[in-house]
TORFI-501148 format. One record per residue (C-alpha): residue number from 1; residue in three letters; x, y, z. Coordinates in steps of 0.02 Angstrom, whole numbers, plus 50000, padded with zeros to 5 digits. Each point is the difference from the previous one (the first is absolute). Example, Ala and Ser with C-alpha at 12.3 -4.5 7.8 and 13.67 -1.06 7.14 Angstrom:
% residues 2
(pt 1,'Ala',(50615,49775,50390)),
(pt 2,'Ser',(50069,50172,49967)),
END
This chain:
% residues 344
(pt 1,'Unk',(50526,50266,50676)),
(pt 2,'Unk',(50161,49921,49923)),
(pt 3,'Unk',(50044,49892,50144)),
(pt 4,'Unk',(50090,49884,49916)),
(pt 5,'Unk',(50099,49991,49847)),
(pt 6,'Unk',(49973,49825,49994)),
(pt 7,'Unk',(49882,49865,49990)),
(pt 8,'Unk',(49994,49831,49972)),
(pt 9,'Unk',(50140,49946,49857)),
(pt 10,'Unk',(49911,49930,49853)),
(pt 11,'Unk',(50164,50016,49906)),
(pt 12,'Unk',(50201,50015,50038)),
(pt 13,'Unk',(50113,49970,50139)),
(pt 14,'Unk',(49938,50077,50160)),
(pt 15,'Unk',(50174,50054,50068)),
(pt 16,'Unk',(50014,50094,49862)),
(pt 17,'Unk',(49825,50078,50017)),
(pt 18,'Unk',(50030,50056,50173)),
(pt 19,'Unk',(50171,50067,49964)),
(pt 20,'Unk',(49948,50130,49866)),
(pt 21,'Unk',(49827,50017,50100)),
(pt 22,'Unk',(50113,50086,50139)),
(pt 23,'Unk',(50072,50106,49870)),
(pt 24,'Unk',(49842,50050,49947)),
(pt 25,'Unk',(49934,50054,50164)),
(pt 26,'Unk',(50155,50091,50021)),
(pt 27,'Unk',(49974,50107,49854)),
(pt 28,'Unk',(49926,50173,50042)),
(pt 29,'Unk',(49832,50029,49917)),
(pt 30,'Unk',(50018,50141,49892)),
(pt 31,'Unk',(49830,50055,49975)),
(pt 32,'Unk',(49856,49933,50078)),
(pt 33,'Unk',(49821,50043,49968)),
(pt 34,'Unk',(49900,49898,50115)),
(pt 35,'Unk',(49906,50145,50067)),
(pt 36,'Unk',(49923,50010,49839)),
(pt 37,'Unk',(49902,49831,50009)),
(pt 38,'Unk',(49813,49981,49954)),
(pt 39,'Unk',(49944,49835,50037)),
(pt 40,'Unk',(49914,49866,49861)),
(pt 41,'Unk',(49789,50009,49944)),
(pt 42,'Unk',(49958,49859,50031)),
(pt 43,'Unk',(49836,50020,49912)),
(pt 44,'Unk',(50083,50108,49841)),
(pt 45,'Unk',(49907,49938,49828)),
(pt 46,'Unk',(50117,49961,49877)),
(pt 47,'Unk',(50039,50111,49862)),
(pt 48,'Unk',(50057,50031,49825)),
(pt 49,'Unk',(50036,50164,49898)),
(pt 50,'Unk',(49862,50108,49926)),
(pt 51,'Unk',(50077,50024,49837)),
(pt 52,'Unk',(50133,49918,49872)),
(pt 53,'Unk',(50168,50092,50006)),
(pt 54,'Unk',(50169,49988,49872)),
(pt 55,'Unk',(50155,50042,50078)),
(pt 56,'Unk',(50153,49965,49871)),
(pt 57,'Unk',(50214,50017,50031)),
(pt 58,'Unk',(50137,49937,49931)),
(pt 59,'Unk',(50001,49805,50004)),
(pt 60,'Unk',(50107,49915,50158)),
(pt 61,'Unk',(50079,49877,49892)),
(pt 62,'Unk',(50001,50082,49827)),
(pt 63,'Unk',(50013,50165,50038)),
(pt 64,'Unk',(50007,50077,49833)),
(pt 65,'Unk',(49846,49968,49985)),
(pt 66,'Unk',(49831,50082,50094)),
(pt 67,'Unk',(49900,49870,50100)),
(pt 68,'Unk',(49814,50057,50026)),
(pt 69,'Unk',(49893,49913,50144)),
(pt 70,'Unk',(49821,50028,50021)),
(pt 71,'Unk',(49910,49978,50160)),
(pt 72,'Unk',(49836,49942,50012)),
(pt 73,'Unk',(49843,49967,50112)),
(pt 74,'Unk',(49959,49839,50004)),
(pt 75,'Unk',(49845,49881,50118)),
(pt 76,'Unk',(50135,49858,49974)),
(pt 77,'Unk',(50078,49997,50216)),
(pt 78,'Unk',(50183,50026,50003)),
(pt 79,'Unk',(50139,50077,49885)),
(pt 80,'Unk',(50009,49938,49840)),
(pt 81,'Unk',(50128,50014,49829)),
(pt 82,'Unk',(49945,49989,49836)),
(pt 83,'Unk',(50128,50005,49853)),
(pt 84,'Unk',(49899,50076,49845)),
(pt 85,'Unk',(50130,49930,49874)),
(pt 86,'Unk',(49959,49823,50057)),
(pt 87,'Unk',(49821,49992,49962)),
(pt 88,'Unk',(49917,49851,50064)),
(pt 89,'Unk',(50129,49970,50133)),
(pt 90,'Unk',(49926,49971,50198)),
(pt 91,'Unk',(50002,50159,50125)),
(pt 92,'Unk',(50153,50000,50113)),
(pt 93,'Unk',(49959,50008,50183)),
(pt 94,'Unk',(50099,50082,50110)),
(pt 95,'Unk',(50040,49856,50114)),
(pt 96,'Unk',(50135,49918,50056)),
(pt 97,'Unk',(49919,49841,49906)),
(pt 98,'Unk',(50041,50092,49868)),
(pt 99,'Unk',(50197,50049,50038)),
(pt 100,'Unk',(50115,49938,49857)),
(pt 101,'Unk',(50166,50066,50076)),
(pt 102,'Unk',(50063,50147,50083)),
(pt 103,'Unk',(50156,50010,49861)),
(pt 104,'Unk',(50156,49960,49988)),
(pt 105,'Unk',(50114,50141,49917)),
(pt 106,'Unk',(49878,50138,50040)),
(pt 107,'Unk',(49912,49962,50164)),
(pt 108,'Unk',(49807,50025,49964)),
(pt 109,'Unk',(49817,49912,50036)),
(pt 110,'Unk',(49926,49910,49839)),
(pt 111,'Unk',(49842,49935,49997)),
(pt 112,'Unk',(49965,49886,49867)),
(pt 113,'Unk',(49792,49892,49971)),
(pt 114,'Unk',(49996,49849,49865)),
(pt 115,'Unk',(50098,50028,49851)),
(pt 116,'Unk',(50211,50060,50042)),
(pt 117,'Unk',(49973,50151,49868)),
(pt 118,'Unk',(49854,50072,50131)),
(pt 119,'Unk',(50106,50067,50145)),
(pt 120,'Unk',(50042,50183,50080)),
(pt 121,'Unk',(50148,50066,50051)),
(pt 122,'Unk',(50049,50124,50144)),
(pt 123,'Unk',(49821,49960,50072)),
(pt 124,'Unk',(50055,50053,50139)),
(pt 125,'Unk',(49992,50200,49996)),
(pt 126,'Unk',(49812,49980,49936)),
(pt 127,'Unk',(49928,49860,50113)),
(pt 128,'Unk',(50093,50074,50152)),
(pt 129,'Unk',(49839,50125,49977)),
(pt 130,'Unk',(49885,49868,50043)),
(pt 131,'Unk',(50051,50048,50188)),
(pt 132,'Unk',(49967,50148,50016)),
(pt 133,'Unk',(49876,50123,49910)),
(pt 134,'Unk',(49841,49901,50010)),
(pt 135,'Unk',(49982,49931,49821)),
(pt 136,'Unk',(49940,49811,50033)),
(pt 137,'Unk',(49965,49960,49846)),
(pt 138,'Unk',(50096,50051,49824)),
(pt 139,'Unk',(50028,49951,49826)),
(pt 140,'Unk',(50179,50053,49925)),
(pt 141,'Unk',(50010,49986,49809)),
(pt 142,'Unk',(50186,50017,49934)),
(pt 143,'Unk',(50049,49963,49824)),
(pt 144,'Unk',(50153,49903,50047)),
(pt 145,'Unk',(50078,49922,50138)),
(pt 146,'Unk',(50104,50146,50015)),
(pt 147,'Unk',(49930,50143,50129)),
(pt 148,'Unk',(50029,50189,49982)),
(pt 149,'Unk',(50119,50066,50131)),
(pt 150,'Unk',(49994,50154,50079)),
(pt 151,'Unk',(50089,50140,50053)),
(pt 152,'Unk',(49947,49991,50179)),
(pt 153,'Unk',(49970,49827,50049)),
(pt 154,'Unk',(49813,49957,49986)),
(pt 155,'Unk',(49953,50183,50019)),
(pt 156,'Unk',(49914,50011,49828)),
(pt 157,'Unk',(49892,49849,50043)),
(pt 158,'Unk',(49950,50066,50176)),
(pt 159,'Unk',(49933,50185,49916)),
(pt 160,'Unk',(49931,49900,49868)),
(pt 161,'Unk',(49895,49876,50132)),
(pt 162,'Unk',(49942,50137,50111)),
(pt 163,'Unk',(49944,50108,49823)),
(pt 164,'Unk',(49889,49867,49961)),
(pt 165,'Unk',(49896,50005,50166)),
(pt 166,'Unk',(49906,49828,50057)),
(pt 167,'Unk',(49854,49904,49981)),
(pt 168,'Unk',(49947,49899,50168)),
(pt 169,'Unk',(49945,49787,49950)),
(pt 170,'Unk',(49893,49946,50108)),
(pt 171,'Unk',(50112,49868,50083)),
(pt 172,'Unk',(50109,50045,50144)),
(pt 173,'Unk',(50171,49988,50032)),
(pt 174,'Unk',(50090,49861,50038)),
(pt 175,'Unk',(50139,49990,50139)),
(pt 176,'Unk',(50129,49868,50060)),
(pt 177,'Unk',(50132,49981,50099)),
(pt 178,'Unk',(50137,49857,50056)),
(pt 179,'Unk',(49942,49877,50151)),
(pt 180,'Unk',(50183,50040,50091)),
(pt 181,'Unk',(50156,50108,49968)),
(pt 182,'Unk',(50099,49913,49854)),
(pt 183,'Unk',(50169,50044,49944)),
(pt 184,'Unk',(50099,49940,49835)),
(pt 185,'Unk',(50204,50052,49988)),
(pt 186,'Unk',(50104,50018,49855)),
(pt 187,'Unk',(50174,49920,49999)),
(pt 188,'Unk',(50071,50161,50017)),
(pt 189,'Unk',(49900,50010,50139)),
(pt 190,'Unk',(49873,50121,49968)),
(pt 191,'Unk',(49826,49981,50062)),
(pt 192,'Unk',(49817,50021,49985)),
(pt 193,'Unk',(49873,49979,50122)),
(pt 194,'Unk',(49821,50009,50008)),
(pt 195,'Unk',(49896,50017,50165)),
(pt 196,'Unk',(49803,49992,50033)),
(pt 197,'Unk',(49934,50208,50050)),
(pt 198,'Unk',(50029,50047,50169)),
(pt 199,'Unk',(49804,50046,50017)),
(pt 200,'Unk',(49873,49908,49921)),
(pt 201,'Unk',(49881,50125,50012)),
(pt 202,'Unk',(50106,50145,49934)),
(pt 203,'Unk',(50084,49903,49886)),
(pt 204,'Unk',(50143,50062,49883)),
(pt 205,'Unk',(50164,49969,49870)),
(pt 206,'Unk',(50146,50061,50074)),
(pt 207,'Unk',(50160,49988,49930)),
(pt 208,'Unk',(50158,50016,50105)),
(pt 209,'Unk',(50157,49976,49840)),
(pt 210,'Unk',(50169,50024,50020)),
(pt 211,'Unk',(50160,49980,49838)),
(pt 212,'Unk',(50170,49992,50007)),
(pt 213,'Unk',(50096,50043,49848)),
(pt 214,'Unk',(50195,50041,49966)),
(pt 215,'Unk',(49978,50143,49932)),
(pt 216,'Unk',(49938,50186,50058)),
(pt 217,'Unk',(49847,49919,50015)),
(pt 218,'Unk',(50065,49910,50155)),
(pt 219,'Unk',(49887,49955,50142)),
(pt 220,'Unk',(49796,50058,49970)),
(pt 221,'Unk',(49868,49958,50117)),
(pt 222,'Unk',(49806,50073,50000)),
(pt 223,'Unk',(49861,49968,50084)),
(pt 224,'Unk',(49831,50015,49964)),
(pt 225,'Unk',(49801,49948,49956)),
(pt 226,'Unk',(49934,49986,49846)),
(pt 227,'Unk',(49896,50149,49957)),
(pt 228,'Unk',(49947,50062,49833)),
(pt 229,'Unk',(50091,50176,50035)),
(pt 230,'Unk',(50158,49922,50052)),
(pt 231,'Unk',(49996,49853,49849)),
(pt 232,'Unk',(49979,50146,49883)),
(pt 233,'Unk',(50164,50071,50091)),
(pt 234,'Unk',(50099,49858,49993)),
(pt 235,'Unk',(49962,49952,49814)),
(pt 236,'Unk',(50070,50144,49935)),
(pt 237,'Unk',(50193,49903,50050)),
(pt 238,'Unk',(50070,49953,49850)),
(pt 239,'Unk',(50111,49834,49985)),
(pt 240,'Unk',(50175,49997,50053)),
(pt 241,'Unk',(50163,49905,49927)),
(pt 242,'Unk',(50185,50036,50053)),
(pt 243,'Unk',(50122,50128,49907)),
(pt 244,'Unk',(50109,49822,49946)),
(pt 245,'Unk',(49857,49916,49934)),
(pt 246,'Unk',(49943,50133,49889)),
(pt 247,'Unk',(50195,49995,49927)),
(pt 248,'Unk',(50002,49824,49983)),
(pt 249,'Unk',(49825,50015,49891)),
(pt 250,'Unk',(50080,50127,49884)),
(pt 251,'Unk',(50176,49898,49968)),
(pt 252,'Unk',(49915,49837,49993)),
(pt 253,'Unk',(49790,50000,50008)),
(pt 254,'Unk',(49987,50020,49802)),
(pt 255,'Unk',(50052,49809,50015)),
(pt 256,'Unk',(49817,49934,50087)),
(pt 257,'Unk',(49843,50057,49924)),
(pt 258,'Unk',(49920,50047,50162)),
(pt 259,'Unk',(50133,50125,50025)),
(pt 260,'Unk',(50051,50073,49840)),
(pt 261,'Unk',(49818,50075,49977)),
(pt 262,'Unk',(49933,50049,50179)),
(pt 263,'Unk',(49940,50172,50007)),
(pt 264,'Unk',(50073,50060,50159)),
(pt 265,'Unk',(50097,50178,49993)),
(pt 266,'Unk',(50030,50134,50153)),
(pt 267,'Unk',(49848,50052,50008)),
(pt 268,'Unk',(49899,49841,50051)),
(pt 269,'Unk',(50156,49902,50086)),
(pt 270,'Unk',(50070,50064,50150)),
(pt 271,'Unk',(50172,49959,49963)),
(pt 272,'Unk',(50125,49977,50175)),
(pt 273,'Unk',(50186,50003,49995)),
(pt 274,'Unk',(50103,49944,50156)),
(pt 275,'Unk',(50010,50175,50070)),
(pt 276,'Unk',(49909,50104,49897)),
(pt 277,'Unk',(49830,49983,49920)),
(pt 278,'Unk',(50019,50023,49811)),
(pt 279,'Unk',(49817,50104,49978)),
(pt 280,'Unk',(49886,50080,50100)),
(pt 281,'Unk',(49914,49880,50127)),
(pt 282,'Unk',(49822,50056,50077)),
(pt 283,'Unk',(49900,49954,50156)),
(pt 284,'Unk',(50104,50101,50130)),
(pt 285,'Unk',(49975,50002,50176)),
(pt 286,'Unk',(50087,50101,50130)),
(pt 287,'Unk',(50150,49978,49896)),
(pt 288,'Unk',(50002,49827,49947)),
(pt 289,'Unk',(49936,49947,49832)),
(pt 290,'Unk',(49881,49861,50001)),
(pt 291,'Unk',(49955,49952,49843)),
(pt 292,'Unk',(50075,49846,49973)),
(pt 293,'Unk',(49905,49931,50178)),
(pt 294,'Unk',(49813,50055,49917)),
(pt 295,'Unk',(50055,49932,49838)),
(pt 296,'Unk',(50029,49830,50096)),
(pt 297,'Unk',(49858,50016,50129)),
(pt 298,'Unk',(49854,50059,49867)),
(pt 299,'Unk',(50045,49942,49852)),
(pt 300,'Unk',(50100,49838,50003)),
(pt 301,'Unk',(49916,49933,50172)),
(pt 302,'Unk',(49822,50044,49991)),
(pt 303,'Unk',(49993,49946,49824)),
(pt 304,'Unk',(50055,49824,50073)),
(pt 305,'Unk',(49857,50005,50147)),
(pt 306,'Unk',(49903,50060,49842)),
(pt 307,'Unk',(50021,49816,49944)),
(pt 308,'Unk',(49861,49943,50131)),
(pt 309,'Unk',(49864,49976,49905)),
(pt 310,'Unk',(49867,49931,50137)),
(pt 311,'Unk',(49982,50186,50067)),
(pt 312,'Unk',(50111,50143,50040)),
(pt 313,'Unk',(50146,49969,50117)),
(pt 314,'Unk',(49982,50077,50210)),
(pt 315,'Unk',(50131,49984,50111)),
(pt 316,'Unk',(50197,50050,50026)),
(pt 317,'Unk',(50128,49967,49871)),
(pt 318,'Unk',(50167,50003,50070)),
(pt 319,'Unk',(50150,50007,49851)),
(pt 320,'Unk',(50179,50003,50003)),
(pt 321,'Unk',(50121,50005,49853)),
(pt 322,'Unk',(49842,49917,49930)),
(pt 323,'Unk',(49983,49980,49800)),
(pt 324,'Unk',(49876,49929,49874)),
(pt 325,'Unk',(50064,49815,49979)),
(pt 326,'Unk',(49946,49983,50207)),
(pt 327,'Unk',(49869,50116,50030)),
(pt 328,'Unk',(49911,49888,49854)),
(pt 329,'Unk',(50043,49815,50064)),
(pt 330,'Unk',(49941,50110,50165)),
(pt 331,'Unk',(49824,49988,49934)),
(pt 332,'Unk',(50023,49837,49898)),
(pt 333,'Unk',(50028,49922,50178)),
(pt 334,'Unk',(49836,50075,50088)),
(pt 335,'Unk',(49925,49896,49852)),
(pt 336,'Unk',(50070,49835,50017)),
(pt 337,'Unk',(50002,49988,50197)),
(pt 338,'Unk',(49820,50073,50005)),
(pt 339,'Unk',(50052,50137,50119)),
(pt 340,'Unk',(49864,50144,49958)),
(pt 341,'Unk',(49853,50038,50068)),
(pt 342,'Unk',(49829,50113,49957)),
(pt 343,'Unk',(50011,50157,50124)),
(pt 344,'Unk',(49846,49969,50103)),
END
């Protein structure tokens, strides 16, 4: 698997793609679960939860105040947002049809249907679980556009998915995949590629993601397929921003509104000075912590893949130094060049 960082460039100066793709391949893997792969059903009915569920925190954006979401079951296929304090307004898909932007001053997914009042942000750390714990189909009601944010990244929405068991539809699952390898590249020169599975009769999502940040971070790479055991692991990583930025936010965030209010403290940012990080970080392995890699791979990537909304993405993602602004055009290409294709 993995035999190629690249594919075809759909986006960004190739030079430039194979330049950085040499650094990538360069870049020891530092934990790679492989071993643990458990190929696709093909013939796996789709599924919703058995029972509603309320999970509530304090709100992402305004986070003096508690944001309560409540999952649901629903018949309706696909994951779907519905604001309760905008009665009347249309269900918001989670597509990328449905993709306002991925923000400017804080980087996020918002998904937005009719009216520019009906959007949510940070979709990403709740439609990233589209991928991976068998819940096809799901209603979330939220009384604002605001989310709760956890502790532990999506952690709270995982125990509160698996609590409420599933009911089986009688439809199956849907799968696709992308006709060739396909590769877009940042200007910075990070990339993300996306190949067809190796097997088409065992197939699988594999993710193979590497970052490269200037701080203790540093250089993070992991490798590994999409299971329900090892998405639960790797949304427990909570979001990271740099030791300078946090600073900056306290001297001179009061002065933008999407700053001034957001409800990020220690305890659900993991905070990383240049050396030194500034709290405890989690996801250790032989030595190395690894949390900001799963917070990239599970829930910033997969929630773009989650975008797909003819069926549930198989194949091998391949991302370097990746972020949301490209893994979304990522999918908003497949789209317009008519690149995917049902899973036969």
């Amino acid at each position: 698997m993995f035999d190629s960082p690249l594919g075809r460039i759909l986006l960004g100066p190739e030079a430039l793609a194979r330049e950085n793709a040499a650094r990538f391949a360069d870049q020891p893997v530092d934990w790679d679960r492989m071993d643990e792969a458990v190929p696709m059903d093909p013939c796996r009915p789709l599924a919703t939860i058995a029972r509603e569920v309320s999970i509530s925190a304090p709100g992402t954006f305004f986070g003096s105040q508690t944001r309560t979401m409540t999952l649901c079951p629903t018949t309706r296929e696909g994951w779907w947002f519905e604001r309760s304090d905008l009665p009347g307004s249309l269900p918001v898909k989670c597509s990328i049809h449905n993709v306002w932007t991925t923000g400017n001053v804080v980087s996020n997914i918002v998904l937005r249907s009719g009216s520019p009042h009906n959007y949510v942000r940070m979709a990403e750390h709740m439609i990233a679980l589209r991928m991976g714990l068998g819940v096809d189909n799901l209603v979330i009601r939220l009384e604002s556009g605001d989310p709760p944010l956890f502790e532990h990244g999506a952690e709270d929405m995982v125990e509160a998915l698996n609590a409420a068991g599933r009911v089986k539809a009688p439809a199956l699952a849907r799968y696709v995949t992308v006709k060739e390898p396909v590769t877009v590249v940042a200007p910075h020169g990070g990339f993300l590629t996306l190949r067809p599975p190796e097997s088409k009769t065992s197939p699988m999502l594999a993710l193979d993601v590497g970052i490269d940040f200037p701080t203790v971070i540093g250089r993070q790479r992991i490798r590994f397929p999409v299971t329900p055991e090892i998405f639960a692991y790797g949304a427990k990583a909570r979001t990271n921003a740099p030791a300078a930025k946090i600073v900056w936010c306290r001297l001179f965030g009061w002065m933008f509104s999407d700053i001034r209010n957001l409800g990020y403290t220690r305890k659900n940012l993991l905070i990383a000075g240049k050396w030194r990080y500034c709290n405890k970080p989690t996801h250790e392995h032989e030595g190395k912590f690894l949390e900001a890699a799963w917070h990239r791979a599970v829930l910033d990537l997969l929630a773009a893949i989650a975008l797909i909304d003819d069926g549930l993405f198989a194949g091998e993602i391949v991302s370097y130094k990746s972020g949301h602004a490209l893994d979304c055009e990522m999918v908003r290409r497949l789209y317009r060049e008519n690149l995917l294709v049902p899973l036969a």
